[in-house]
Steps between C-alpha positions, in 0.01 A plus 500: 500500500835472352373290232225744410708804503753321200158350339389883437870640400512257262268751249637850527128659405309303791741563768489870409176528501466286796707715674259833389215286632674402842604865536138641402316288704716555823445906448103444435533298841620791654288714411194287637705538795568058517734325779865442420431142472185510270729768272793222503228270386367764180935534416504104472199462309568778268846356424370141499166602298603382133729199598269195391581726082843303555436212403240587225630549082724759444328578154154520646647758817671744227288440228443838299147432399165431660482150676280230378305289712686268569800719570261716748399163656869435621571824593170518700709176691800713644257642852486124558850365392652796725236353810647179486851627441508695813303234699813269392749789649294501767375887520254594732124433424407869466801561228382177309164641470589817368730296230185323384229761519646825371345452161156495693287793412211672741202441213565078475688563164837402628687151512582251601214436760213777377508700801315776572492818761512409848690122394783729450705575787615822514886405491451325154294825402819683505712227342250563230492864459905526513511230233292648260610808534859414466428313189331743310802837622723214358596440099336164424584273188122591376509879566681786654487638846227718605559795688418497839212717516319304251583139681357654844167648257478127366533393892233735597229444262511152507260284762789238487695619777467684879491861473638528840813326378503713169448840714796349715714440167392893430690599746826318457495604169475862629738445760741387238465747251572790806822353591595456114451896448 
């Protein structure tokens, strides 16, 4: 795991918002009331999510425009890189699944494999949802941050992703901004 761990420091942007995702994804767990183990399994995942973008272009990660096609077609590679990555570290099964399905969306239109609904398991569901919403509270090369409001509107309206992990996100959000005040 060691390996893995200096493989996502190496980009200061990824292992942040690796870490958001990991963090995120624990608290949804929580919420939805999962074991300690299955919880250690969303913190891995999360962290590990994005690794397989580490060994893809620089220029096409950061890029400040619109991908073409055959940019999108690489990128649309790191679920599978970061599979095989882990597999090599030797992560569990259930954390290498996450790392190559959380790009998966509930209506088929995800990637890599197309899956839909109930081919989802509900672990990678909230990989997914703290992933998304992470990147779009966070500046990207392409565009700024949204606020957070409108990234859990965008989450809700949207039959991409469980609305059971979304409500669960809700409330961390909540939870979050009551302790801030």
């Amino acid at each position: 795991m060691e390996k893995l761990i200096q493989l996502i420091q190496s980009d200061n942007y990824t292992a942040n918002h690796s870490q958001s995702v990991a963090c995120f994804a624990k608290r949804i767990g929580c919420v939805m009331g999962l074991t300690a183990n299955l919880l250690s399994d969303l913190f891995f995942a999360g962290l590990f999510h994005d690794i397989g973008k580490m060994v893809l272009p620089k220029n096409i990660l950061y890029k400040p425009a619109a991908l073409n096609s055959s940019e999108r077609a690489q990128i649309s590679l790191h679920p599978t890189i970061g599979a095989t990555l882990a597999k090599m570290d030797d992560l569990p099964n259930s954390i290498i699944a996450m790392i190559g399905k959380h790009h998966e969306r509930l209506d088929g239109s995800g990637y890599p494999f197309g899956l839909m609904a109930r081919e989802i398991d509900p672990l990678t569901r909230i990989i997914s949802v703290a992933d998304v919403y992470t990147a779009m509270i966070a500046k990207r090369p392409y565009r700024q941050a949204l606020p957070a409001h409108v990234a859990l509107e965008e989450l809700s309206k949207k039959n991409l992703y469980d609305q059971d992990v979304v409500s669960a996100l809700k409330e961390v959000c909540a939870t979050q901004k009551r302790k801030a005040v």
